[in-house]
ZAMARGU-4260 file (C-alpha; in steps of 0.2 Angstrom, whole numbers, plus 5000, padded with zeros to 4 digits):
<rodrens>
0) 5046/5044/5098 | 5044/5043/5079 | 5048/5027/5071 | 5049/5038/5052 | 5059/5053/5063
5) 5069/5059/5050 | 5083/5072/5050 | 5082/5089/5044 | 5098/5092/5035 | 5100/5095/5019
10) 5084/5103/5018 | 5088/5113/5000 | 5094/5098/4994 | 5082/5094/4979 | 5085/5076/4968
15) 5093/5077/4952 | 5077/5076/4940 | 5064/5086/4951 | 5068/5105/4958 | 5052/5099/4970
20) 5055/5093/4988 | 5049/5078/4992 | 5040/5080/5009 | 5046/5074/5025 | 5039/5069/5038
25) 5038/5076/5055 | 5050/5075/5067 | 5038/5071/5084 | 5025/5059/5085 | 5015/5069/5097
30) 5000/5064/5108 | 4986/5075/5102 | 4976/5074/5116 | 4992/5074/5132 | 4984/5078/5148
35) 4996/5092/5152 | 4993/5100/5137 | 4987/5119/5139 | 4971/5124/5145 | 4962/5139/5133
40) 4948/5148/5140 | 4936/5153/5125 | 4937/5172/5135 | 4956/5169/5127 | 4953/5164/5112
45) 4940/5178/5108 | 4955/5190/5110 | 4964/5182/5095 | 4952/5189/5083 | 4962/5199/5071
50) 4972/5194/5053 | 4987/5197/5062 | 4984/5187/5077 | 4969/5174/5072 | 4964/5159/5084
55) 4951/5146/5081 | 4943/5132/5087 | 4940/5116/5081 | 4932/5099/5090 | 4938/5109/5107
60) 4957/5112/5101 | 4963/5129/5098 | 4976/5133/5084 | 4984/5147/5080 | 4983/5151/5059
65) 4986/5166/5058 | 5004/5163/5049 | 4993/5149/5040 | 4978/5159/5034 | 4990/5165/5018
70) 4991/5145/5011 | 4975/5142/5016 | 4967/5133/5001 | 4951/5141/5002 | 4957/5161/5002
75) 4962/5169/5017 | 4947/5177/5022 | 4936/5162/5021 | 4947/5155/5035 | 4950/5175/5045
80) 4930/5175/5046 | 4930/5163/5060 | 4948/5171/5069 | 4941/5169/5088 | 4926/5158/5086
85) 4923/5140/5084 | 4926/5133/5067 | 4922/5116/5068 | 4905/5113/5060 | 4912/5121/5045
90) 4929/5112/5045 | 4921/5095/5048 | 4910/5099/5032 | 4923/5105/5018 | 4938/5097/5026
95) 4944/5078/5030 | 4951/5072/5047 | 4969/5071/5039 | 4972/5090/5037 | 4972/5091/5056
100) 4983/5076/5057 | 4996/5087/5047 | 4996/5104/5054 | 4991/5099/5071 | 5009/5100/5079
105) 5012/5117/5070 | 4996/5126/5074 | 4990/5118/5089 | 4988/5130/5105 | 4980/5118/5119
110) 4964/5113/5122 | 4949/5121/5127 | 4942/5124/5146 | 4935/5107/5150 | 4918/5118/5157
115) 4918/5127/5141 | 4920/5112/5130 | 4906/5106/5119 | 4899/5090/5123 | 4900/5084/5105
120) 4921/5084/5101 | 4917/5078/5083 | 4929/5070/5074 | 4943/5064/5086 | 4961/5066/5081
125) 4968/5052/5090 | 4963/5040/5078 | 4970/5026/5085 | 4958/5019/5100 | 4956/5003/5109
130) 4939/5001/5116 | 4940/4993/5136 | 4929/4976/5137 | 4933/4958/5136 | 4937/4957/5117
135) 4958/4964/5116 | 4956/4962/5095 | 4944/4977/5095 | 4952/4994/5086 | 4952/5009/5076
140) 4939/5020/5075 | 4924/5006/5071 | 4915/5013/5055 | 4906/4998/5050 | 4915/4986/5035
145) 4929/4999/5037 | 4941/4985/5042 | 4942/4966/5046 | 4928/4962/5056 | 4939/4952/5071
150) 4943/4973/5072 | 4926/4974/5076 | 4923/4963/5091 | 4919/4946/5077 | 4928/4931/5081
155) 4939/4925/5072 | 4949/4906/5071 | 4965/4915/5062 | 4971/4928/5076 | 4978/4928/5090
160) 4985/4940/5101 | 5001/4939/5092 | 4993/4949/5079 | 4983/4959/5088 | 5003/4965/5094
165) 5008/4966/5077 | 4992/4974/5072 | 4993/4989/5085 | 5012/4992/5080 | 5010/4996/5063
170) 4994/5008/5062 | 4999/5021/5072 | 5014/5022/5058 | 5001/5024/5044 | 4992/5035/5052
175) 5003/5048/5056 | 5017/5047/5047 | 5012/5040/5030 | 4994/5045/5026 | 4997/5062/5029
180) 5009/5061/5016 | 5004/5052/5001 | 4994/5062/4991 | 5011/5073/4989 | 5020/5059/4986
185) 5010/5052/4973 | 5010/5069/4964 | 5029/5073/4964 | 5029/5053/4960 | 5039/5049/4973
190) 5043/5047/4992 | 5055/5048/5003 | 5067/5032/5001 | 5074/5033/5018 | 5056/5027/5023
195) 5058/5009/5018 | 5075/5007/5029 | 5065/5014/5044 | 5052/5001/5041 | 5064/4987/5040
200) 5072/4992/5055 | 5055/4990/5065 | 5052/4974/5054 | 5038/4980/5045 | 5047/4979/5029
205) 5053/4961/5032 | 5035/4955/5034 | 5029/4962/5018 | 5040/4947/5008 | 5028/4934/5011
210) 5022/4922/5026 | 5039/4915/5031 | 5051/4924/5043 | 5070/4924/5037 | 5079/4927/5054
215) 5094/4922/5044 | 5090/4938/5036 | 5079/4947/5045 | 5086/4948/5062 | 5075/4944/5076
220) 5064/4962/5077 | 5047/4960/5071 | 5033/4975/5076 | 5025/4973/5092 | 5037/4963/5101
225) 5033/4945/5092 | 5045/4933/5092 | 5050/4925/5072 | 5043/4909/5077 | 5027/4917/5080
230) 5025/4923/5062 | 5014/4915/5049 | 5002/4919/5033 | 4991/4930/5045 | 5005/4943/5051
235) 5009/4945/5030 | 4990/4950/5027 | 4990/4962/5042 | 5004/4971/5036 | 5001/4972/5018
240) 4984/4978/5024 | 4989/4992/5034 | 5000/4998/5022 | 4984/5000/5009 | 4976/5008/5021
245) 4984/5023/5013 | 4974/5021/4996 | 4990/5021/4986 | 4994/5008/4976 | 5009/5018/4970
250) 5014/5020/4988 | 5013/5003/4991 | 5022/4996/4974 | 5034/5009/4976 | 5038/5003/4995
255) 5040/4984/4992 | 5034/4977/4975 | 5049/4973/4968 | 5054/4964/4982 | 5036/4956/4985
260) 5042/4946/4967 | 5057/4951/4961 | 5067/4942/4977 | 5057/4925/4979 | 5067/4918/4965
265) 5085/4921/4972 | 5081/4919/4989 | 5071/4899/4983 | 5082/4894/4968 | 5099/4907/4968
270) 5115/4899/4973 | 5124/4902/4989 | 5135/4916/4981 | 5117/4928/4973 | 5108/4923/4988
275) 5123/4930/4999 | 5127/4944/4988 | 5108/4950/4987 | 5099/4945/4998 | 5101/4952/5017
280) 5104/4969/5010 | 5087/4969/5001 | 5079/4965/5015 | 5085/4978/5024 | 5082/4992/5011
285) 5100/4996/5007 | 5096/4988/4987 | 5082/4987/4981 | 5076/4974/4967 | 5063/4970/4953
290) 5056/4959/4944 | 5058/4960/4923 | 5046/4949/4914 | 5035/4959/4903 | 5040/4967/4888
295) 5031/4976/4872 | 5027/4959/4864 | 5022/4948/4881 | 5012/4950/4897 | 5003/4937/4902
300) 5009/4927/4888 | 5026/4924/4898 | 5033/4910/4887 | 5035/4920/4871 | 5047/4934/4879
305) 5062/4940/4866 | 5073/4948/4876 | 5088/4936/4873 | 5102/4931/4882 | 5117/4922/4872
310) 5132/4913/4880 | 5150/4918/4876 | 5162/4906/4867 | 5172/4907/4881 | 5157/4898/4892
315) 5159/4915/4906 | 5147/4930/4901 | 5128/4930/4894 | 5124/4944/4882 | 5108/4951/4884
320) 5098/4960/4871 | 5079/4964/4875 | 5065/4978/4880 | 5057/4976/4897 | 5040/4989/4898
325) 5031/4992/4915 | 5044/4986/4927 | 5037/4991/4943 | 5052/4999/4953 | 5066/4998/4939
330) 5070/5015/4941 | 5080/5013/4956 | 5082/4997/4957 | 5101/4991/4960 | 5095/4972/4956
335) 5084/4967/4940 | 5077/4949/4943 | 5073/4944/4922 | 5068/4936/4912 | 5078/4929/4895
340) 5077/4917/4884 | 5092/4908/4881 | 5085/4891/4872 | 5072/4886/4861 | 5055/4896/4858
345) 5041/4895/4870 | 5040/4893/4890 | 5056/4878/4891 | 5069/4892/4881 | 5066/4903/4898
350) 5079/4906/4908 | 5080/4920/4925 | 5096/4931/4926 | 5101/4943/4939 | 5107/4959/4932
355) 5113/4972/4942 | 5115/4990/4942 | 5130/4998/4932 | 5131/4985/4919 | 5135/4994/4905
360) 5120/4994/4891 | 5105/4994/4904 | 5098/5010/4902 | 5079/5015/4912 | 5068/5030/4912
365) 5051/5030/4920 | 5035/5027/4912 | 5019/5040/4915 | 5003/5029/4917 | 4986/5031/4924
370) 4988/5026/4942 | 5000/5021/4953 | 5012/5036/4951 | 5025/5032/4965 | 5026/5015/4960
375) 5043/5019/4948 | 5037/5011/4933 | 5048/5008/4921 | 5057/5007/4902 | 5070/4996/4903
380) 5081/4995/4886 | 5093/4982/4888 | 5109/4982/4872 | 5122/4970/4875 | 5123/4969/4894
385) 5137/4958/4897 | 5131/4947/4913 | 5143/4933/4922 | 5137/4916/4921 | 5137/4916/4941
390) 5121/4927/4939 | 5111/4913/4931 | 5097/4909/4947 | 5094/4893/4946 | 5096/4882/4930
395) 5094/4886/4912 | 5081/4884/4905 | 5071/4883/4922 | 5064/4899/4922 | 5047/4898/4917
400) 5046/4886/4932 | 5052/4899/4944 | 5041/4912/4937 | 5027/4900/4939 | 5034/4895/4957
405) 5030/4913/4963 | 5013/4918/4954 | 5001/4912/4968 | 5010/4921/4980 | 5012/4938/4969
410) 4991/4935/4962 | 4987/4935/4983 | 4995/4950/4989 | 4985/4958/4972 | 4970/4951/4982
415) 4976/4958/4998 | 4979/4976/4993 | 4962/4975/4982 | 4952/4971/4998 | 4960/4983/5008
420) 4958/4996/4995 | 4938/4993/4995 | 4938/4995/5013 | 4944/5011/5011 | 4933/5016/4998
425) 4921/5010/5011 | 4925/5020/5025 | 4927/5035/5016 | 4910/5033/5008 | 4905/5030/5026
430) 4910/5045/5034 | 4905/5057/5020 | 4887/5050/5019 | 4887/5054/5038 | 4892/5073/5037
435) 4887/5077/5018 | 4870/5084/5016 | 4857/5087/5001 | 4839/5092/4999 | 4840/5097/5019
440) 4845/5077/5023 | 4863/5068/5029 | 4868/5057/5012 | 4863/5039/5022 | 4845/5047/5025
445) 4843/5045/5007 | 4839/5026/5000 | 4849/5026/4986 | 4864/5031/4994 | 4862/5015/5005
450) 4858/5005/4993 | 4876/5009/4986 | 4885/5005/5003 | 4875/4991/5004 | 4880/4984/4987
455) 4898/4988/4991 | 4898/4980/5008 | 4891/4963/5002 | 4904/4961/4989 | 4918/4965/5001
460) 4913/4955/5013 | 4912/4941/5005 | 4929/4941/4996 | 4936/4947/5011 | 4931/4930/5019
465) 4938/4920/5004 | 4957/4929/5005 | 4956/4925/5024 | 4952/4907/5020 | 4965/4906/5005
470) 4977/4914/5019 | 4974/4899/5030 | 4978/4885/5017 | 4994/4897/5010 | 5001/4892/5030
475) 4997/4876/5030 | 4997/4868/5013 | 5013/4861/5006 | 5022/4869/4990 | 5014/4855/4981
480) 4997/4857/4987 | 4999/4873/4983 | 5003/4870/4965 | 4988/4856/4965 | 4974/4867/4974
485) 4977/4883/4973 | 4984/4892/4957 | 4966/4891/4949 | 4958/4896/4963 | 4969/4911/4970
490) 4967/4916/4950 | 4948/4918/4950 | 4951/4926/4966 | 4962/4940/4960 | 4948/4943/4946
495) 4936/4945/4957 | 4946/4955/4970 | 4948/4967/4957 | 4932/4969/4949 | 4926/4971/4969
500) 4935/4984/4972 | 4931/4993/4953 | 4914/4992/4959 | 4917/5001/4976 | 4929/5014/4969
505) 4917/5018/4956 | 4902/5020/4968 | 4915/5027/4980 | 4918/5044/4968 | 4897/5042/4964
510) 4895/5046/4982 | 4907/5061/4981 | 4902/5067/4967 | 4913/5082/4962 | 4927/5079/4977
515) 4928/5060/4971 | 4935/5069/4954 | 4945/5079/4959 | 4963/5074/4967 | 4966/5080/4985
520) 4954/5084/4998 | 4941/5075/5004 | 4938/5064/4991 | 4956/5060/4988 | 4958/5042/4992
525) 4943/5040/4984 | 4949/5047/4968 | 4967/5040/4968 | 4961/5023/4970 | 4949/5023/4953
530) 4963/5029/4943 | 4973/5014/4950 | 4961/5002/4951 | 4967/4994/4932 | 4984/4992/4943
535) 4975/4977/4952 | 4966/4971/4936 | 4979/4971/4923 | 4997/4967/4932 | 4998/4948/4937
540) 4987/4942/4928 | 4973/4949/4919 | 4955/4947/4924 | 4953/4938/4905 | 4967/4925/4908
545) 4964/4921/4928 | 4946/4918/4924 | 4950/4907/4911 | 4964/4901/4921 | 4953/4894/4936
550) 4942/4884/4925 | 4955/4877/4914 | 4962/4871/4931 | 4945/4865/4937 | 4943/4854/4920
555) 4961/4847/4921 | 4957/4839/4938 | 4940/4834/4934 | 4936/4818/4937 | 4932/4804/4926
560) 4920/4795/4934 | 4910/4809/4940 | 4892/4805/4928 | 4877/4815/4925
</rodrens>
């Protein structure tokens, strides 16, 4: 059964501010490959050769398009041309894997006579597969670099068969009920909001917050069956991971970034009363939340905010004046984690307030930028926002410190999403090099084109291999240790993530070539993830700052007595 198995009412229902639907996702998470499905003999299929009643076949499934043919991309008689015959040479060469994963349950007939079956079945549409042998962490569909290697049959000190669980519960979800999907999504800017409370109640939502497993908060369900004791640093990576597997960054922010960093500070330093007021029903999508700390005059420069917030005479309410510019989520966020300054200039004048939706004088529209379109970034204006003195999370003047507290987290899930977003721009790059062909040769015949997979592969190897090892110091290091070893580190590590992954992306489109510029299709992962790839260079912490960060933290703990 569907975990995203959404209903069908209120189908005309449109959203206030689009007169577009925003797709849905399907009702059945069917097998595509059931052995009582119905056997077609291609004698059958031949007499469905008409417009009006058109059958084809494609990798030894038989669909019905005859309604279809008219919303066929291509025209209608590009696709009517082949009604009663075997398409899938031609479909595997202009179409990707994905558009079968959509239409299959609406067009699909049965499969073809075994004894008329063709030997080669192409591309399989059961993506998900676990190959039989002695290694239980080998999945998916093995194209090389495409994922992790302990996927590949590597081993691997991190995992264990907890995650391999954990692992094998969430893909199946991306795959069918997301990927599919996002490329409307991210046009209408937009996706269905009901999604995020079915992945919290599987628990996939919950693992996205970081390493630690809040049953206070959570509950007890966590994907695949593993208990909340069993959780760690590793589980975190998988998920996020998965997620990115959809080559969305505006999917992703617009799922969970504001509660990736906008809920760490309550849940670490808000009283009883925010933490119990906020908290559980974040975590289980009923609010959402976001985190407001860059404004028109300071990004990465966090100490020199201006948004102010001034105490009442009568000691109860703080007034707050201020801009807050590309706040991811703040459109329909009911929580606004943010950042004031309510002493002195510079970073000790900080202070973090809660502000919550329906305070009068907090007004948002959404921003238009170059990527991550679903994402919900925002203008917040904020004119005399009369807030309780309860909201304060933690102590005034503190909140430079809080802010601080959370940045090695937030800059290693930017890693996390980089390095799964290069995979993807492997993969893809992967399987087109295998079916595209020029100058009467398959794309990988050619040197040059494996001299970009091979430069693309080194680079995402190699980082891979630092996040995993980062990942393992994040679960075992203390908050201290943290503070001491790895801000400067994590930094250099976010740079480079995000110069990997511009590197892939733009040999990713190079590779396409006019399908990696042009949005949807083939080539659209590929083309989404360039336009968002300033998204994971840019937010956090830019390449600039975290570079120069790491080495100013490498001479601040250099020692004295080390001589030339």
């Amino acid at each position: 059964k569907s975990l995203i198995s959404l209903t069908e009412r209120n189908k005309n229902r449109q959203r206030k501010k689009s007169k577009r639907q925003i797709p849905r996702f399907s009702a059945r998470y069917r097998n595509m490959s059931s052995p009582s499905e119905r056997s077609v003999t291609l004698e059958e299929v031949q007499k469905h050769s008409t417009p009006d009643d058109a059958w084809v076949i494609i990798d030894n499934k038989v669909y019905d398009v005859t309604k279809f043919a008219k919303m066929h991309p291509g025209g209608t008689k590009v696709l009517l041309a082949f009604a009663g015959k075997d398409a899938s040479t031609d479909f595997q060469y202009f179409h990707s894997i994905r558009v079968m994963q959509k239409y299959h349950d609406k067009l699909f007939v049965g499969s073809l006579d075994k004894s008329q079956a063709s030997k080669d079945d192409g591309e399989d549409f059961n993506i998900v597969k676990m190959i039989a042998g002695n290694k239980p962490n080998m999945y998916g569909e093995f194209v090389p670099y495409a994922d992790p290697n302990w996927y590949q049959g590597w081993n691997s000190p991190y995992y264990d068969e907890s995650h391999i669980k954990f692992r094998n519960a969430i893909r199946p979800i991306v795959d069918k009920e997301i990927i599919p999907y996002v490329h409307q999504w991210e046009e209408q800017k937009e996706f269905p909001h009901e999604l995020r409370q079915k992945l919290a109640e599987s628990g996939i939502y919950q693992s996205l917050l970081g390493g630690q497993w809040l049953t206070e908060y959570c509950g007890e369900t966590l994907p695949g069956g593993i208990r909340p004791e069993q959780f760690n640093w590793f589980h975190h990576m998988i998920a996020v991971q998965e997620l990115n597997r959809a080559g969305s960054v505006g999917f992703f922010w617009g799922l969970c970034e504001g509660l990736n960093i906008g809920l760490p500070p309550v849940i670490h330093f808000g009283s009883d009363y925010l933490r119990n007021k906020v908290v559980k029903d974040c975590l289980e999508a009923k609010k959402n939340i976001c985190l407001c700390i860059t404004e028109p005059w300071a990004g990465s420069d966090v100490g020199n905010i201006q948004t102010t917030a001034q105490l009442t005479p009568d000691g109860k309410f703080y007034i707050v004046n201020g801009i807050k510019k590309w706040i991811t989520n703040g459109i329909w966020s009911d929580y606004f984690t943010t950042a004031v300054r309510t002493g002195e200039a510079g970073m000790k004048g900080v202070s973090l307030l809660l502000l919550e939706k329906g305070m009068p004088g907090i007004t948002t529209r959404r921003m238009n930028c170059t990527g991550a379109w679903a994402s919900g970034t925002t203008y917040i204006t904020l004119e005399d926002v009369k807030v309780p003195v309860e909201n304060m999370i933690g102590k005034e003047g503190h909140g430079f410190k809080y802010i601080m507290n959370n940045f090695n987290t937030e800059r290693f899930g930017f890693c996390l999403q980089s390095v799964a977003l290069a995979r993807v721009c492997i993969e893809d790059s992967m399987k087109f090099v295998h079916k595209r062909k020029t100058f009467g040769k398959k794309l990988i015949q050619h040197p040059v084109i494996r001299n970009k997979l091979a430069q693309m592969v080194r680079q995402v190897e190699a980082v891979s291999a630092w996040v995993e090892s980062t990942g393992f110091q994040m679960q075992n290091m203390s908050q201290k240790e943290k503070v001491r070893y790895l801000a400067g580190s994590i930094g250099l590590m976010k740079a480079n993530s995000s110069m990997v992954l511009e590197y892939c992306a733009r040999e990713a489109v190079q590779i396409f070539g006019g399908l990696g510029y042009t949005r949807g299709g083939q080539g659209e992962r590929v083309e989404r993830i360039y336009r968002d790839v300033k998204a994971m260079a840019i937010p956090g912490g830019s390449e600039e700052i975290l570079l120069d960060l790491g080495v100013k933290q490498a001479a601040k703990y250099y020692p004295k007595s080390a001589k030339l």
